[in-house]
Biotite code that builds the C-alpha atoms (Angstrom):
import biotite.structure as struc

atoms = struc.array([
    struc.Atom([-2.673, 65.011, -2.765], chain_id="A", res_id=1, res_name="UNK", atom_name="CA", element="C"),
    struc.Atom([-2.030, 61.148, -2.775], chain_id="A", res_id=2, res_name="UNK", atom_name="CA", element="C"),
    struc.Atom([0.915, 59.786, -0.865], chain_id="A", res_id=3, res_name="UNK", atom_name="CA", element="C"),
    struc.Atom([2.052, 57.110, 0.012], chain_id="A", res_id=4, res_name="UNK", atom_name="CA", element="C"),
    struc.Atom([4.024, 54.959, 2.875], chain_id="A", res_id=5, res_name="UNK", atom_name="CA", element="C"),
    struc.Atom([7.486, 52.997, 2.861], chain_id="A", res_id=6, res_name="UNK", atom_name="CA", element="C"),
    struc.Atom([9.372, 51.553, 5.551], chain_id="A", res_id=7, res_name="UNK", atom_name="CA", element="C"),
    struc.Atom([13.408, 52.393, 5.137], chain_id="A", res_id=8, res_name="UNK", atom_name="CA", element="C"),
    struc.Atom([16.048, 54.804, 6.016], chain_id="A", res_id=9, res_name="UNK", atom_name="CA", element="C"),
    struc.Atom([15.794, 58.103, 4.537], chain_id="A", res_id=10, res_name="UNK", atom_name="CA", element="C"),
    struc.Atom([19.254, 58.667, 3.420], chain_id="A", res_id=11, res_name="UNK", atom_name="CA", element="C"),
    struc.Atom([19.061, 55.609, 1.272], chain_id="A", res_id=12, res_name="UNK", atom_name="CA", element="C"),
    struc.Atom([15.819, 56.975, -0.764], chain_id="A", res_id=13, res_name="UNK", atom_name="CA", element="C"),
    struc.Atom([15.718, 58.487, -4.175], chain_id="A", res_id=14, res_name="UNK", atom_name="CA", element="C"),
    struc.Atom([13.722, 61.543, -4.840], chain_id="A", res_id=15, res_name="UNK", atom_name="CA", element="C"),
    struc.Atom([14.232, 65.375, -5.879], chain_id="A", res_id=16, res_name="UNK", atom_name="CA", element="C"),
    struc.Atom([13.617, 66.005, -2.336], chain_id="A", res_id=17, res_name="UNK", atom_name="CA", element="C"),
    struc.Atom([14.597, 64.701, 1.262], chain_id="A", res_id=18, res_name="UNK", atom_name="CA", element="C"),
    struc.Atom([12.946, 66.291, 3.790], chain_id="A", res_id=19, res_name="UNK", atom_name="CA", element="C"),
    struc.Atom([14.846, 66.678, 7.332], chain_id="A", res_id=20, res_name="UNK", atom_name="CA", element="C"),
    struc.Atom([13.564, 66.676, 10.230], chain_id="A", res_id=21, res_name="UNK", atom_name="CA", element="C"),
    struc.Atom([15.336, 70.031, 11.788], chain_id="A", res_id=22, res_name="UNK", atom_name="CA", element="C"),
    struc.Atom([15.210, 72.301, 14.635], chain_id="A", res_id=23, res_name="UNK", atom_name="CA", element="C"),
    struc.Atom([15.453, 75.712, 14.354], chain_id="A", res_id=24, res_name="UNK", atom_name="CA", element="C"),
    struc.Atom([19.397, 75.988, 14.785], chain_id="A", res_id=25, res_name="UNK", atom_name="CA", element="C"),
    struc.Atom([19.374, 73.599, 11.376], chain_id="A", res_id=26, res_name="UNK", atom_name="CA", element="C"),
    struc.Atom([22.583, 71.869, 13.047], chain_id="A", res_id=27, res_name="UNK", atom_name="CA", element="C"),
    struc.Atom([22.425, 68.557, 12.115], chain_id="A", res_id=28, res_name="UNK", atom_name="CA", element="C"),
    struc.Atom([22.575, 66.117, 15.077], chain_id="A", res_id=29, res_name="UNK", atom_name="CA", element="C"),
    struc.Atom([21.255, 62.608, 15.891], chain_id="A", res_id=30, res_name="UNK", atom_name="CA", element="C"),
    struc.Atom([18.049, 61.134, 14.210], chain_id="A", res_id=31, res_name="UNK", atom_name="CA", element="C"),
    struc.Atom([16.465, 61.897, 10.840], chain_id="A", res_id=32, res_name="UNK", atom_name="CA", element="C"),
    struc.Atom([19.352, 64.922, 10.356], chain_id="A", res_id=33, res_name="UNK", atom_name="CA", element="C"),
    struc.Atom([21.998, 62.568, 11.493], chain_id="A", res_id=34, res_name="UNK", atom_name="CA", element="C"),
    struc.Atom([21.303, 60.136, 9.074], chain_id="A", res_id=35, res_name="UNK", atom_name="CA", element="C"),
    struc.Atom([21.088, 62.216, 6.045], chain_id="A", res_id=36, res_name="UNK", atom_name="CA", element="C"),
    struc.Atom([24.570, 64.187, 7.557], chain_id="A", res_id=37, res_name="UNK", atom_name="CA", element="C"),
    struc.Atom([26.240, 60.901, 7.602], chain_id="A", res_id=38, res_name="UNK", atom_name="CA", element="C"),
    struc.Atom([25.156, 59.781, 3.672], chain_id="A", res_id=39, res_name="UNK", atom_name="CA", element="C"),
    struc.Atom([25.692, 63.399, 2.330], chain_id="A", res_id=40, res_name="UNK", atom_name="CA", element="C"),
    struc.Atom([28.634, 64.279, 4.068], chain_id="A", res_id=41, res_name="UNK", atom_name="CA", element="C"),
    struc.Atom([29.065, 67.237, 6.674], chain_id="A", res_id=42, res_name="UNK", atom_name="CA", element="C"),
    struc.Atom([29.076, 69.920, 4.114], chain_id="A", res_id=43, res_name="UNK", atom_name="CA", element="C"),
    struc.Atom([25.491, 69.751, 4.232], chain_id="A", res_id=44, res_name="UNK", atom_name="CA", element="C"),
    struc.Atom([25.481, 70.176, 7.310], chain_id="A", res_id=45, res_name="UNK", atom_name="CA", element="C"),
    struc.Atom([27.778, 73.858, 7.084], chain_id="A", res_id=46, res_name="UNK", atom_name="CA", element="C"),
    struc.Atom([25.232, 75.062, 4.791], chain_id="A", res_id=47, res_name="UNK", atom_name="CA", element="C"),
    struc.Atom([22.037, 74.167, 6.503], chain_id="A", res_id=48, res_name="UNK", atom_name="CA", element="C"),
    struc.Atom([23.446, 76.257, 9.621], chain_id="A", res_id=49, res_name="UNK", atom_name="CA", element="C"),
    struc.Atom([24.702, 79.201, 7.137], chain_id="A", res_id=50, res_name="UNK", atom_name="CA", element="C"),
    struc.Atom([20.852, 79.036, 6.410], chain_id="A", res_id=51, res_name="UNK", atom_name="CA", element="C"),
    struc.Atom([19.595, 79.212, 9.956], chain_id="A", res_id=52, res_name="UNK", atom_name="CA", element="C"),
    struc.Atom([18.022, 80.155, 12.389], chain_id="A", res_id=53, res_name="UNK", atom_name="CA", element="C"),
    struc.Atom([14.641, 79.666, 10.981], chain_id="A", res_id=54, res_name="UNK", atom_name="CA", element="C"),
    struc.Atom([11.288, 80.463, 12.860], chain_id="A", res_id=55, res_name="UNK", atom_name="CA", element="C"),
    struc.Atom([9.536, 77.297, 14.076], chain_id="A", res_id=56, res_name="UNK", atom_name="CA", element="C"),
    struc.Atom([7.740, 75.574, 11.517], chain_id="A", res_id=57, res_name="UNK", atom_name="CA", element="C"),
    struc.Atom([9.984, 76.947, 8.786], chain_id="A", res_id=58, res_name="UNK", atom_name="CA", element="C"),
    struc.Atom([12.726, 75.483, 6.141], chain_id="A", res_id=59, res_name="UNK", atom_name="CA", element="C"),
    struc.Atom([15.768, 76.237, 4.708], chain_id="A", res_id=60, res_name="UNK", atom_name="CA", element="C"),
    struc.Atom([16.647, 74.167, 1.648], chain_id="A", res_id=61, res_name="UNK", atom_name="CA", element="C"),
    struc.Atom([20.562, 72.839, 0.807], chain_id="A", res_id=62, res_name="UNK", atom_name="CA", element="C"),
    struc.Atom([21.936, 70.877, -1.391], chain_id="A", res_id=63, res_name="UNK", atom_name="CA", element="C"),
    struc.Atom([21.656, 66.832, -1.218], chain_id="A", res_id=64, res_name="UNK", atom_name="CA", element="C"),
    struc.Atom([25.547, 66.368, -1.560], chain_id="A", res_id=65, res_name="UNK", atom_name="CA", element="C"),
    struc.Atom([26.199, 62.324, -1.822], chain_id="A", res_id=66, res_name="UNK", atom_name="CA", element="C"),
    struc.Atom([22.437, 62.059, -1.385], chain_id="A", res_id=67, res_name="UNK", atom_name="CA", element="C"),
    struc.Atom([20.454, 60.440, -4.533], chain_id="A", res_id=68, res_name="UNK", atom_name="CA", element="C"),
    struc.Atom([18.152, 63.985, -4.044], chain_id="A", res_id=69, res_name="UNK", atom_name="CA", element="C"),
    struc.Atom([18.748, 67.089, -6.052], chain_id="A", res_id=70, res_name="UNK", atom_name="CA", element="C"),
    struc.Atom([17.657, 69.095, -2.284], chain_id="A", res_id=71, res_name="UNK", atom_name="CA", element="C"),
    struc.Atom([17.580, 68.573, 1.615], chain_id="A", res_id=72, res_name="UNK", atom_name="CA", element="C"),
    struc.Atom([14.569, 70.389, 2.834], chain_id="A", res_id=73, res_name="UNK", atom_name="CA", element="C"),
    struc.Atom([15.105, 71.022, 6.398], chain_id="A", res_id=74, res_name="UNK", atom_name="CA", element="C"),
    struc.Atom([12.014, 71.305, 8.355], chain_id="A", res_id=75, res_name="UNK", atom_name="CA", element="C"),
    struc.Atom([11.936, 72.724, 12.071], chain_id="A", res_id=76, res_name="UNK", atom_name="CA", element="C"),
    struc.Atom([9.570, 71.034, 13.555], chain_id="A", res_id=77, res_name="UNK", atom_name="CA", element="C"),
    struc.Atom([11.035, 72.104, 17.077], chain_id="A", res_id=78, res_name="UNK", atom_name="CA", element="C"),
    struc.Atom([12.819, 74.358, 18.605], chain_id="A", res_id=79, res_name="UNK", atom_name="CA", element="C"),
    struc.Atom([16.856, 73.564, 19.535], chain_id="A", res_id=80, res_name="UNK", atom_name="CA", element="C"),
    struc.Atom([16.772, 72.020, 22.359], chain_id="A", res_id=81, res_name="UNK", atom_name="CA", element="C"),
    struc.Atom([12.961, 71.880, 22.677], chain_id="A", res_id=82, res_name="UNK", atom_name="CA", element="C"),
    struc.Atom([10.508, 69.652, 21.724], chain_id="A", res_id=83, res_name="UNK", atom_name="CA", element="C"),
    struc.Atom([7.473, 69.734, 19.236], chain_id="A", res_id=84, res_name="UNK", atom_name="CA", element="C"),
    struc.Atom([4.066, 70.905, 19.558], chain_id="A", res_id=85, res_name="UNK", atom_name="CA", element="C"),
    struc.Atom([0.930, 70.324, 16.620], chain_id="A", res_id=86, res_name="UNK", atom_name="CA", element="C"),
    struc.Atom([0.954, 73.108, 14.899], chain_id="A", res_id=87, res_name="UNK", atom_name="CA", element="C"),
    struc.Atom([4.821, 73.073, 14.470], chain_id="A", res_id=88, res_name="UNK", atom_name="CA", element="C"),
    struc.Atom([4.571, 69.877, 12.787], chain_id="A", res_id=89, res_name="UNK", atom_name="CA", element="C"),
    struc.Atom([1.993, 71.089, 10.935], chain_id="A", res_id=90, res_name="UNK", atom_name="CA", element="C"),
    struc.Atom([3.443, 74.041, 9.956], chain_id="A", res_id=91, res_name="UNK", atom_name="CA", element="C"),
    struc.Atom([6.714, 72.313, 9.365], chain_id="A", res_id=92, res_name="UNK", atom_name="CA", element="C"),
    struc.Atom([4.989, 70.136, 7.136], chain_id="A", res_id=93, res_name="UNK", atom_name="CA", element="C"),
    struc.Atom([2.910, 72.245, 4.864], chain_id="A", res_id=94, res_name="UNK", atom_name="CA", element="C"),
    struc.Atom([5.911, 74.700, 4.767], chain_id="A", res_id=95, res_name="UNK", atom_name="CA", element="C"),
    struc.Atom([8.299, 71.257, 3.243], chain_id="A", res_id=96, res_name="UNK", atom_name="CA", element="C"),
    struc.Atom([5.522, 70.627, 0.827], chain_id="A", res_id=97, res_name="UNK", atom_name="CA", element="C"),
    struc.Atom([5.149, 74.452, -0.401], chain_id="A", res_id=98, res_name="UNK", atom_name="CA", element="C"),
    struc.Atom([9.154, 74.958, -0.436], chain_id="A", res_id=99, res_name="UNK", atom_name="CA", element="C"),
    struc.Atom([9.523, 70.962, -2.685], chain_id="A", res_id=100, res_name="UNK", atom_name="CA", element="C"),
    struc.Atom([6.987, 71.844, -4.458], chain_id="A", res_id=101, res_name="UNK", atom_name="CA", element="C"),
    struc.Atom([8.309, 75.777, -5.629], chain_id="A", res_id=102, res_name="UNK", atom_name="CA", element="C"),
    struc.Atom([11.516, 74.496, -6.397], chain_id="A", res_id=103, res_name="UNK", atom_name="CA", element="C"),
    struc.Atom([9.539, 72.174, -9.236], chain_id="A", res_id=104, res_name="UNK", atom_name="CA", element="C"),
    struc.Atom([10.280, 68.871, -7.158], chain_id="A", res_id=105, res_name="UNK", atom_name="CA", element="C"),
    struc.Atom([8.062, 66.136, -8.880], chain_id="A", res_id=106, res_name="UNK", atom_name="CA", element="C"),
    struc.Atom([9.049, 63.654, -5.548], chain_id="A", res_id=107, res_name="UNK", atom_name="CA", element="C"),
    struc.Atom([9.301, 64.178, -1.566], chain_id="A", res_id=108, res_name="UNK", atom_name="CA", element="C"),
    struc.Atom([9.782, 61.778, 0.847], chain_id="A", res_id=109, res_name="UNK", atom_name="CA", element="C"),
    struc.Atom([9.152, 63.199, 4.570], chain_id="A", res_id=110, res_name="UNK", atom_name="CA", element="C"),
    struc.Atom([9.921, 61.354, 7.685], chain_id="A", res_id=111, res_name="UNK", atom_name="CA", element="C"),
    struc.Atom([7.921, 61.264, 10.875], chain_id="A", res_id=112, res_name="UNK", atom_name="CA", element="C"),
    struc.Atom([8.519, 65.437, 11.694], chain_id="A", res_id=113, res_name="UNK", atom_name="CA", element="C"),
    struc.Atom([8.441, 66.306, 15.283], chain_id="A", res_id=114, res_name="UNK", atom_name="CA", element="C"),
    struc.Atom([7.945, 62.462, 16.568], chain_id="A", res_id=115, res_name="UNK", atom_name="CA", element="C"),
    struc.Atom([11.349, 61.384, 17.317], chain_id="A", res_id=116, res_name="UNK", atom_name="CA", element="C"),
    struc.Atom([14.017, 63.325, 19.012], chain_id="A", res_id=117, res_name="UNK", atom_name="CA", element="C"),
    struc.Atom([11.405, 66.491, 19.550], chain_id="A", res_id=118, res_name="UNK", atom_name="CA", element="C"),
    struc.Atom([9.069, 64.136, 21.693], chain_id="A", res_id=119, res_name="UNK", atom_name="CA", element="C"),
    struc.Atom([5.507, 64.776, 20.019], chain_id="A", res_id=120, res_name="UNK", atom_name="CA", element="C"),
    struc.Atom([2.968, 61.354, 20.127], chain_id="A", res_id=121, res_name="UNK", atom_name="CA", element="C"),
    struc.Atom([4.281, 59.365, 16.767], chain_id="A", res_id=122, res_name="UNK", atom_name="CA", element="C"),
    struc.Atom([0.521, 58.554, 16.234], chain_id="A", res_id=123, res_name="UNK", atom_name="CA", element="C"),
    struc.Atom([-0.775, 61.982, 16.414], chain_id="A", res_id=124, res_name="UNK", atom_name="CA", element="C"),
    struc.Atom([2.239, 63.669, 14.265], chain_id="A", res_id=125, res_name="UNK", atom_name="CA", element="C"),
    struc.Atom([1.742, 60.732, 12.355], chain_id="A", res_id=126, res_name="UNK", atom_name="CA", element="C"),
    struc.Atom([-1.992, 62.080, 11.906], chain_id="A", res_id=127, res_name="UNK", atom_name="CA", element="C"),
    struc.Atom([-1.049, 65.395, 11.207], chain_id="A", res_id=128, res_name="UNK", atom_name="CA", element="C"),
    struc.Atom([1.619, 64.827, 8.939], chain_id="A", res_id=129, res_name="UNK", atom_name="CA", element="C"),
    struc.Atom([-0.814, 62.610, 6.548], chain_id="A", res_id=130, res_name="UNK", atom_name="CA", element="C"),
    struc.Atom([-3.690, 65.577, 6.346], chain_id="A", res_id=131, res_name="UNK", atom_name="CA", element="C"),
    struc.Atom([-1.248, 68.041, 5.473], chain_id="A", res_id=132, res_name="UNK", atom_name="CA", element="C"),
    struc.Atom([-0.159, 65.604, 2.689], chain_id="A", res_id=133, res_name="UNK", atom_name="CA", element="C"),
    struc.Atom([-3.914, 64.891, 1.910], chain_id="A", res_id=134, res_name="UNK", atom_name="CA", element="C"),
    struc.Atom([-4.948, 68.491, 1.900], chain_id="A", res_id=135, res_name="UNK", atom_name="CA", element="C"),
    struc.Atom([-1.948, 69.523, -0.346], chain_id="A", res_id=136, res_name="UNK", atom_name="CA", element="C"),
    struc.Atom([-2.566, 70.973, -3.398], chain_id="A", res_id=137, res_name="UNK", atom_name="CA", element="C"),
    struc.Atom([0.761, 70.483, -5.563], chain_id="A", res_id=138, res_name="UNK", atom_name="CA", element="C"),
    struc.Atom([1.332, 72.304, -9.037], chain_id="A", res_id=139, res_name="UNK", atom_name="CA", element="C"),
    struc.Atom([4.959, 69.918, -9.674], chain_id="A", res_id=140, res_name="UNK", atom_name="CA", element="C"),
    struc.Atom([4.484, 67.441, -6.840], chain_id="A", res_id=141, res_name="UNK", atom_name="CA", element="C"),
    struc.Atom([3.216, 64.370, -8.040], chain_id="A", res_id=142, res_name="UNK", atom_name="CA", element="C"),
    struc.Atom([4.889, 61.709, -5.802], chain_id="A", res_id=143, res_name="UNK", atom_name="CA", element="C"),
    struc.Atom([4.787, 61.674, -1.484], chain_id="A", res_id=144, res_name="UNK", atom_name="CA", element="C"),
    struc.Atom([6.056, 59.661, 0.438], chain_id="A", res_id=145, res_name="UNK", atom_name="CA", element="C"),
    struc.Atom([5.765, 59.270, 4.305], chain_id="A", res_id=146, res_name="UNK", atom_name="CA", element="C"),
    struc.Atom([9.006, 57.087, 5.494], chain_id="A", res_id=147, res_name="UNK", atom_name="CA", element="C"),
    struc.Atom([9.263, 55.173, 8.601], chain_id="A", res_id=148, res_name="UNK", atom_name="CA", element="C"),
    struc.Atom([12.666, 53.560, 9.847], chain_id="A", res_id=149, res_name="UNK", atom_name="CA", element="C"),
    struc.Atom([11.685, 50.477, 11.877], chain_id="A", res_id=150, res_name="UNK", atom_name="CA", element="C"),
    struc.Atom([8.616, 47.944, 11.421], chain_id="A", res_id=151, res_name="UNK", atom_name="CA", element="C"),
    struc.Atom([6.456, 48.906, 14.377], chain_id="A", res_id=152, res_name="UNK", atom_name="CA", element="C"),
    struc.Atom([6.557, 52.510, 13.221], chain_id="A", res_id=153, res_name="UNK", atom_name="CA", element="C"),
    struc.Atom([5.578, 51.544, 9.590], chain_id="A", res_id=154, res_name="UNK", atom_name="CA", element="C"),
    struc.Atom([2.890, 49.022, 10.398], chain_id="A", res_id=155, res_name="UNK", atom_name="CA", element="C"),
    struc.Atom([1.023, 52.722, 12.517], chain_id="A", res_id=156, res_name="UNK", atom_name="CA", element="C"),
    struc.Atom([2.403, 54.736, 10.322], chain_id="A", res_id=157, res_name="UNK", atom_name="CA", element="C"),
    struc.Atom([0.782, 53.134, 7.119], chain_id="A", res_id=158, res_name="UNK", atom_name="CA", element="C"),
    struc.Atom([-2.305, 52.358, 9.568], chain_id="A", res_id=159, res_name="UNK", atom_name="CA", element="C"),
    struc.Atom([-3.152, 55.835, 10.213], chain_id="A", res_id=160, res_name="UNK", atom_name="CA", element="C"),
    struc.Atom([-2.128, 57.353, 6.470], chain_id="A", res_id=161, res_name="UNK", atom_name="CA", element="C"),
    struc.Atom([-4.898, 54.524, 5.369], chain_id="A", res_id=162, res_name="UNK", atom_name="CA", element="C"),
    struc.Atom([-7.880, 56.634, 8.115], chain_id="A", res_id=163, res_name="UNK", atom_name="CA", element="C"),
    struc.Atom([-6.434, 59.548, 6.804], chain_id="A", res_id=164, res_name="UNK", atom_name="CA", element="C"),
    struc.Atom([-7.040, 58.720, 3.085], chain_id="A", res_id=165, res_name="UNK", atom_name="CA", element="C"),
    struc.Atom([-10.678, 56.617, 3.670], chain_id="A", res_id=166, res_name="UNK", atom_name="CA", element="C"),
])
């Protein structure tokens, strides 16, 4: 599917889906998950670890709470207290796309999965992360996004979504 690249914080976004960069526990700590705990409010984060444990690579879905989203997808990209491998991030991925995209989402935006706190290579999550977007095939989704935080992240981020695309 086509998708495309923004530099902000997640939490701030509008879209019928956030996606959150988890672990398996779901608890909602520092990062991606702390961000989006702070803007919805820490009922979100209750009911993301009612929902959990997940396996690695899977989701749980909440509500967005004060969020402009209708849903929080929580992706594990790693394990609790672990860090990320490939195919966790691309598991964690498709499985965010399949879950949005089942609960009739028309928009996602997904952060950097498995890159920050869970210690994977930004530019090769990065890589990952864009051909599970570009291999998607959506029945509701029509609008991805891939978010970066800071301008150094954005400026690879949207560098190596455009080799992914070409």
């Amino acid at each position: 599917m086509e998708f495309d690249v923004m530099q902000g914080d997640i939490a701030a976004q509008s879209a019928d889906a956030l996606v959150n960069a988890a672990n398996t526990s779901l608890r909602m700590g520092a990062g991606v998950a702390g961000a989006l705990k702070r803007a919805a409010g820490s009922g979100i984060d209750d009911e993301a670890v009612a929902k959990g444990p997940v396996e690695l690579g899977g989701v749980a879905t909440t509500d967005a709470y004060r969020l402009d989203a209708d849903y929080v997808v929580h992706a594990a990209a790693m394990p609790a207290g672990g860090q990320a491998t490939a195919a966790s991030i691309r598991d964690a991925t498709r499985n965010a796309l399949a879950e949005a995209d089942a609960l009739n989402c028309e928009s996602v935006i997904l952060p950097a999965l498995g890159c920050g706190i869970a210690g994977f290579d930004f530019d090769e999550g990065v890589r990952i992360i864009s051909e599970e977007l570009a291999a998607f095939e959506p029945e509701s989704l029509s609008d991805a996004c891939l978010i970066a935080y800071d301008d150094d992240e954005f400026e690879r981020l949207r560098e190596i979504a455009t080799e992914v695309r070409a």
